[in-house]
FILUMNU-289269 format. One line per 5 residues: number of its first residue (from 1); their letters; for each residue x negated, y negated, z of N, C-alpha, C. Coordinates in pm, 1 decimal, decimal comma, always signed. Atoms other than C-alpha are relative to their C-alpha. Layout:
NUM) A) X/Y/Z/X/Y/Z/X/Y/Z  ...
This chain:
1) XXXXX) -33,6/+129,3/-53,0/-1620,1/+3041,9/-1396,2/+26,0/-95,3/-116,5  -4,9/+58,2/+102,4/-1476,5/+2775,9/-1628,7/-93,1/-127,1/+18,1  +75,0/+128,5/-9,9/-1650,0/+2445,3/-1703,8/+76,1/-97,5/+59,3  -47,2/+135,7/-46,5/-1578,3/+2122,4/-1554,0/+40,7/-81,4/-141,3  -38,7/+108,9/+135,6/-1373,4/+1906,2/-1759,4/-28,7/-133,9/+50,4
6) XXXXX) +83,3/+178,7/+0,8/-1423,1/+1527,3/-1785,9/+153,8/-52,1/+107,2  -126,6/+42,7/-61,7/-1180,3/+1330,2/-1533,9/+15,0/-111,7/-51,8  -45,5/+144,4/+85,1/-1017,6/+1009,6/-1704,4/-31,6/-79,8/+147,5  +36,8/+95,9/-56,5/-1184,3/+725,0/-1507,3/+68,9/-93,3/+46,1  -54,1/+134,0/-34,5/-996,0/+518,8/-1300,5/+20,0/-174,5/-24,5
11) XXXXX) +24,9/+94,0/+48,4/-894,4/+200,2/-1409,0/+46,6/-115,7/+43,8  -77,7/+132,1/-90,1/-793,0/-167,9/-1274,4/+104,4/-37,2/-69,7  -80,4/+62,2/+98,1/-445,9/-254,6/-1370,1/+61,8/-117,1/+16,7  -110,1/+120,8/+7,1/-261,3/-584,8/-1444,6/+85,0/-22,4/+112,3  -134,1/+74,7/-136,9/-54,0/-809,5/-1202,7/+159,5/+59,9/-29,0
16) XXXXX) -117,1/-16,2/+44,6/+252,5/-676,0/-1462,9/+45,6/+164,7/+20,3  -35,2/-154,4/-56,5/+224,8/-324,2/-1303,9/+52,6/+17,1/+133,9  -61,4/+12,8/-170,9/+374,0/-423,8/-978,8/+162,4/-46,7/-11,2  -189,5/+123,4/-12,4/+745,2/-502,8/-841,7/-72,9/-113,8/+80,3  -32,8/+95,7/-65,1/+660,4/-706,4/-581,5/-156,9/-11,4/+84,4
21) XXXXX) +158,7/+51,1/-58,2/+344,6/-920,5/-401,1/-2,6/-27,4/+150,4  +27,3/+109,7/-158,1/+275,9/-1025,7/-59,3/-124,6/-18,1/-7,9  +123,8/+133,3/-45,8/+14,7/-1261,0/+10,2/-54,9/+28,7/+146,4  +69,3/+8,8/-140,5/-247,3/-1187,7/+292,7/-137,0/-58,6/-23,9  +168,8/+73,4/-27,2/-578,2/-1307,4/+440,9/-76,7/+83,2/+4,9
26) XXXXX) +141,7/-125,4/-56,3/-908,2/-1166,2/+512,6/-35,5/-70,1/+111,2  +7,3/+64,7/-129,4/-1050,7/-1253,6/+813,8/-222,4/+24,3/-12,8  +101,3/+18,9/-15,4/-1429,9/-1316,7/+894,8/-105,1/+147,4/+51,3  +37,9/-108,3/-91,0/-1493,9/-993,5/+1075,5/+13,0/+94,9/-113,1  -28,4/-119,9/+89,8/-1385,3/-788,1/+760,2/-133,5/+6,1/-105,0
31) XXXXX) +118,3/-36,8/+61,0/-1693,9/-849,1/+610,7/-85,4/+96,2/+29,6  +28,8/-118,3/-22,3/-1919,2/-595,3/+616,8/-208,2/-61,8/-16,8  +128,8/+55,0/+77,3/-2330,9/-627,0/+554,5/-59,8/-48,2/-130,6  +44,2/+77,8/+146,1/-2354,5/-671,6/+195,5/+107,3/-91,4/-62,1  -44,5/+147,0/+47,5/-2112,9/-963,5/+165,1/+138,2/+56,7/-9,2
36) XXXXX) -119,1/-45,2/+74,3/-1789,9/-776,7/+101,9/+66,5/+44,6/+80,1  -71,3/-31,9/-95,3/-1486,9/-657,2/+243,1/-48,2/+189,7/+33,9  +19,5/-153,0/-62,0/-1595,2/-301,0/+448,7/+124,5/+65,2/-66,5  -20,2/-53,3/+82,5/-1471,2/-46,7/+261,8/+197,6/+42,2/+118,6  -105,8/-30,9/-37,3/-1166,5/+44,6/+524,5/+144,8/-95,4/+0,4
41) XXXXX) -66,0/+158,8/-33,1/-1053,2/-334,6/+548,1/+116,3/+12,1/-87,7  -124,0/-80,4/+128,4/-864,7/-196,3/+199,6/+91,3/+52,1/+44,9  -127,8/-49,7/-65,9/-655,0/+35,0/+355,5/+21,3/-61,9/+89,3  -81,9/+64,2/-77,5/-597,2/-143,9/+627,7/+122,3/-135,7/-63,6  -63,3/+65,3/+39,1/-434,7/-396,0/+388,0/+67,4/+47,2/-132,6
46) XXXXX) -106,2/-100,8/+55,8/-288,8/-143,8/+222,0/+138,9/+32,0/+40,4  -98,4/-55,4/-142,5/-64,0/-34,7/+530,5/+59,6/-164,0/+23,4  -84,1/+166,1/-105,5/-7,0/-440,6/+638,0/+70,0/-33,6/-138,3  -69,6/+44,6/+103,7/+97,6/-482,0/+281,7/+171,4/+61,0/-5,2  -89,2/-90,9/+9,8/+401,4/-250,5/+266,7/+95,3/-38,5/+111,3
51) XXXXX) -83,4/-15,4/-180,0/+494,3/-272,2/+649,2/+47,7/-186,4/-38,8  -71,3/+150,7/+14,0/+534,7/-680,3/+577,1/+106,0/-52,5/-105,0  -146,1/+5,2/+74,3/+762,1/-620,5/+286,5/+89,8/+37,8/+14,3  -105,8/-71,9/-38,5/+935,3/-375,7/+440,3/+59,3/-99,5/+179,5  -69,8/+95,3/-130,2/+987,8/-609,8/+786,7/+101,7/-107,9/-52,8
56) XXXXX) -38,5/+109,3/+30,5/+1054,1/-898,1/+540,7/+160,1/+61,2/-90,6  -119,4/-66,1/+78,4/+1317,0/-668,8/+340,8/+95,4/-3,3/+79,7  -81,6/+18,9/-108,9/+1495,8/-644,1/+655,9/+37,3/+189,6/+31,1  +27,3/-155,5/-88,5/+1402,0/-202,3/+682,8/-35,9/+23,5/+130,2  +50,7/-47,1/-104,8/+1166,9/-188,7/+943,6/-26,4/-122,2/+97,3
61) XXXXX) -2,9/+43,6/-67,5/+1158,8/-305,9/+1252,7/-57,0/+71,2/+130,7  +138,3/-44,9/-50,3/+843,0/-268,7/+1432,3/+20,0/+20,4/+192,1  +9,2/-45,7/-193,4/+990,4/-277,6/+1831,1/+138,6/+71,7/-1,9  -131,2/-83,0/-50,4/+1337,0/-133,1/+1801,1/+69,6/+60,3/-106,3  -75,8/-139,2/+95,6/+1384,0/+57,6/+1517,5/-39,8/+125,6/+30,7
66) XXXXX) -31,4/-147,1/-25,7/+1526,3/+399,6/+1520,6/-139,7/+85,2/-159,1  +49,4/-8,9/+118,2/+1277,6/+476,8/+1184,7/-120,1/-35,2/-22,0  +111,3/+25,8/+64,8/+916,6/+452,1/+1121,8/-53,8/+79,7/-73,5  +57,9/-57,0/+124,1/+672,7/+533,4/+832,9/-127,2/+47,4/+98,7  +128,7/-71,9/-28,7/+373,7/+775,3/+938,8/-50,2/-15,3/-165,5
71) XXXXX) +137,1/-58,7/+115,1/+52,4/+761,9/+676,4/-8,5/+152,7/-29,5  +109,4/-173,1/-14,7/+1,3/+1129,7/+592,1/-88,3/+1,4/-141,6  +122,4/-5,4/+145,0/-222,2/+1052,1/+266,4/-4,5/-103,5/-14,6  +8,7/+144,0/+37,1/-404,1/+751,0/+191,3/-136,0/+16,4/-134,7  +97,3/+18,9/+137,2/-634,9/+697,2/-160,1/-20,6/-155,8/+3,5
76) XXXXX) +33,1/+91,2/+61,6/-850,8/+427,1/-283,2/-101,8/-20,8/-107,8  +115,7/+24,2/+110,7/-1046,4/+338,5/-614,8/-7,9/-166,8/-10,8  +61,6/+126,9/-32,2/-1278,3/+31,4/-596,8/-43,6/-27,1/-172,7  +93,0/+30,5/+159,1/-1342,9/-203,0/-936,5/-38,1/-94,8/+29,7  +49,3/+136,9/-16,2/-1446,4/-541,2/-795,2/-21,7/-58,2/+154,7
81) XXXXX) +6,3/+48,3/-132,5/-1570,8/-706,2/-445,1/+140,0/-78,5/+39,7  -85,5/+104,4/-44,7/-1321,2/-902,2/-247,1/-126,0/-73,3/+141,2  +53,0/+14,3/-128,3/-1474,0/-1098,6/+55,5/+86,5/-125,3/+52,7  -50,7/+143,2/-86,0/-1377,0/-1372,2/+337,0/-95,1/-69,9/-45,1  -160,8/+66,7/+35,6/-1256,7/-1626,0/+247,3/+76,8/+29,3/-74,0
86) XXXXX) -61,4/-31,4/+120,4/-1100,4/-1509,3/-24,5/+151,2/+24,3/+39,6  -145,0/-64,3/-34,7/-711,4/-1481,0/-12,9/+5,0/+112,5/-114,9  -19,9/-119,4/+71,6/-570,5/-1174,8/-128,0/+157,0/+59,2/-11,3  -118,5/-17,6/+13,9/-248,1/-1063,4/-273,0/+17,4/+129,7/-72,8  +16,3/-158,1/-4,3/-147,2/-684,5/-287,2/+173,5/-7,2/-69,7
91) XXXXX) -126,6/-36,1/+83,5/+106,0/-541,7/-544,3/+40,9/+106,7/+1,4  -95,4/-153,3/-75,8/+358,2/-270,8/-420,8/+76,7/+32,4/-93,3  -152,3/-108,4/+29,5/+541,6/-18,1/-618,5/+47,0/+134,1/+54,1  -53,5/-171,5/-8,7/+732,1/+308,0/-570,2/-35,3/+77,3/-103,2  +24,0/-88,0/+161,4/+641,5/+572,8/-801,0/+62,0/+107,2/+6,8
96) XXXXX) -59,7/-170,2/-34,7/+796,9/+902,2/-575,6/+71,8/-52,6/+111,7  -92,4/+39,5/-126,6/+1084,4/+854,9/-328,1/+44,8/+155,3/+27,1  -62,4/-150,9/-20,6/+1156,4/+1206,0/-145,1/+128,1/+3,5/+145,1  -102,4/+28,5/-123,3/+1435,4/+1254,6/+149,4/-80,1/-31,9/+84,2  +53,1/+66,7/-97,1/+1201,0/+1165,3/+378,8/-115,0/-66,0/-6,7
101) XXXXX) +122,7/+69,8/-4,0/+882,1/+1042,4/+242,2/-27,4/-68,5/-106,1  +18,2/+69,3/+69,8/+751,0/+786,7/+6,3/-126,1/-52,8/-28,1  +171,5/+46,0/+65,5/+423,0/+736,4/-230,9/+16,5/-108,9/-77,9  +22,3/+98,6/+53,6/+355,8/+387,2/-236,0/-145,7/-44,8/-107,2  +112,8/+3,3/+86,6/+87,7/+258,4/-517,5/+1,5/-155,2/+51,2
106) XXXXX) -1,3/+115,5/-4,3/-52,2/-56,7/-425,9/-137,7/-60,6/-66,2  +119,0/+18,6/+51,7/-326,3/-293,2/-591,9/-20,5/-147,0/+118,7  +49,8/+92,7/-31,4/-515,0/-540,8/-445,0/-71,7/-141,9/-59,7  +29,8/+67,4/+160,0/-569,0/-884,7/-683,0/-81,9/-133,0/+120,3  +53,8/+114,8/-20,7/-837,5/-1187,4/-598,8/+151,1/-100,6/-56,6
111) XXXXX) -106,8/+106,5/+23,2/-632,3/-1501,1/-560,4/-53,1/-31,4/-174,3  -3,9/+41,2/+143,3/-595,4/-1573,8/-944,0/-12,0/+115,1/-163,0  +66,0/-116,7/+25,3/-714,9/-1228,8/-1035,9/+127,3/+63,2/-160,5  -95,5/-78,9/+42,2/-521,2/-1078,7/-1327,3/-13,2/+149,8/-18,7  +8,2/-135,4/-68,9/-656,8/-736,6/-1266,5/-30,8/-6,1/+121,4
116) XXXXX) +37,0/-37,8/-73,7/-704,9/-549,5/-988,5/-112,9/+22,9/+85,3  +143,1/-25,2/-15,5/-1027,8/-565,8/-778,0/-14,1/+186,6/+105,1  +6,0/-156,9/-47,5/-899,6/-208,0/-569,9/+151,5/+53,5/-28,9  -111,0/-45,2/+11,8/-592,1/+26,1/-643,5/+24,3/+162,6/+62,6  +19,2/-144,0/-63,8/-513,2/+327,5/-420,7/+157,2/+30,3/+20,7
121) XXXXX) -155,5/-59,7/-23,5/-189,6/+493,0/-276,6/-4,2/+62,2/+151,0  -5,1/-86,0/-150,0/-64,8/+613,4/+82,9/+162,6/+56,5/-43,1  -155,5/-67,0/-5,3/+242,0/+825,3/+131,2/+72,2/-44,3/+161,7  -61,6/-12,7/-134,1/+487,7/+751,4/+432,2/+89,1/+84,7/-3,4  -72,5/-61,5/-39,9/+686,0/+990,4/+586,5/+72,8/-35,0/+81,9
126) XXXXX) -100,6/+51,9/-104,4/+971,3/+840,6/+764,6/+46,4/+83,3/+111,8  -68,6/-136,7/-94,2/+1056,0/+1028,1/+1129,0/+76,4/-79,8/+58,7  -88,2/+134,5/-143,8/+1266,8/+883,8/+1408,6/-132,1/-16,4/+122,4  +130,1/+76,3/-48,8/+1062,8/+698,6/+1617,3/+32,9/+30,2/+149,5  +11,8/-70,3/-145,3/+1136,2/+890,5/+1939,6/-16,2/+155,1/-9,1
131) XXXXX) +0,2/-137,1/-42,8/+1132,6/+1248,0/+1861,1/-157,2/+53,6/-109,2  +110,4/-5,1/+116,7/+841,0/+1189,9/+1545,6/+20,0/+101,6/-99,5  -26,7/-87,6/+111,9/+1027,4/+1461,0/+1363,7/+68,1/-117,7/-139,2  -87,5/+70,1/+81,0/+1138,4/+1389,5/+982,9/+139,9/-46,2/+16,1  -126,7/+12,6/-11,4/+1460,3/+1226,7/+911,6/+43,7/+51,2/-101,1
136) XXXXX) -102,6/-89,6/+157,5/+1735,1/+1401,6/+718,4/-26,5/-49,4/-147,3  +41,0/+65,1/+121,8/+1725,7/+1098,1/+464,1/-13,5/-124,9/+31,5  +75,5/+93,5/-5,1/+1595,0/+753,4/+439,5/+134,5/-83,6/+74,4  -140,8/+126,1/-30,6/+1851,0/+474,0/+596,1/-22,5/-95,8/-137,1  -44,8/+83,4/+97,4/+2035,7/+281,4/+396,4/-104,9/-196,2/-27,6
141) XXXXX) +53,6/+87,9/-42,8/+1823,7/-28,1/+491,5/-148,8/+12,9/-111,5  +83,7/-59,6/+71,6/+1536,5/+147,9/+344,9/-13,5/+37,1/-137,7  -38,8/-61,9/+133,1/+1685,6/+276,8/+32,6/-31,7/-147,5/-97,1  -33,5/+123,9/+43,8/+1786,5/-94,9/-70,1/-135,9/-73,3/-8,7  +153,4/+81,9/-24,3/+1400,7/-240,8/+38,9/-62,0/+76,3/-128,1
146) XXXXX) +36,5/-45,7/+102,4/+1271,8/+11,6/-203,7/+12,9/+15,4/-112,8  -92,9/+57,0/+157,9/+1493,8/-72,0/-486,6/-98,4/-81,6/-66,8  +87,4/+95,3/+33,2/+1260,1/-346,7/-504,9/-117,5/-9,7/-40,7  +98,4/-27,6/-13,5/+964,5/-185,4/-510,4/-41,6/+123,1/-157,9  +3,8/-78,3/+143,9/+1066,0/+16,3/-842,4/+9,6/-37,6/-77,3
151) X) +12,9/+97,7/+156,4/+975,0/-92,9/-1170,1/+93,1/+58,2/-83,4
């Protein structure tokens, strides 16, 4: 059996590792017992981060588009509390674009924050949004939103 090697330690990075920010809230309920945002509240503003750049990009379109993103992998590494009240502003890039699916990296920054207080990653898999199979390749709509999203 070989030995365990050492794993390089996750680390919080800079506001200058992102394309692009959106600005969300926390809400009162996301607290958790020891003062802080519950550990899922993250991904969940992981997922609202992405989906609101991509609505605001003018990709997705949450009641009558032919095109939505399925989660099939989601990661997170924790370096600092967030809690309500606190605003919070989440930094989206692309790092892997495939014909049908896409591993977003996003961080999560305290209002003023110049690192990161969490940084994880989900993948979407784009299907058509009536049959839930993949799509051939991304729409053009999509392609262009993600332009944005690459450093």
């Amino acid at each position: 059996m070989q030995p365990m090697t050492a794993m390089t330690r996750p680390q919080a990075e800079p506001r200058s590792a992102f394309a692009q920010f959106e600005r969300l809230g926390t809400r009162w309920a996301d607290n958790d017992i020891y003062g802080h945002l519950n550990n899922v509240v993250y991904l969940s503003l992981f997922d609202t981060a992405v989906n609101q750049y991509l609505i605001r990009a003018g990709a997705l379109d949450i009641h009558a588009g032919a095109v939505i993103g399925l989660v099939v992998e989601t990661h997170c590494n924790f370096f600092d509390s967030l809690a309500f009240p606190q605003g919070v502003e989440a930094g989206i890039r692309v790092v892997q674009r495939g014909r049908s699916s896409v591993r977003y990296e996003i961080a999560l920054f305290a209002d003023g924050a110049e690192l990161c207080a969490a940084r994880g990653h989900f993948v979407h898999v784009y299907v058509d949004s009536s049959s839930r199979r993949p799509v051939s390749e991304l729409p053009p709509e999509y392609v262009i939103a993600l332009e944005g999203l690459t450093l």
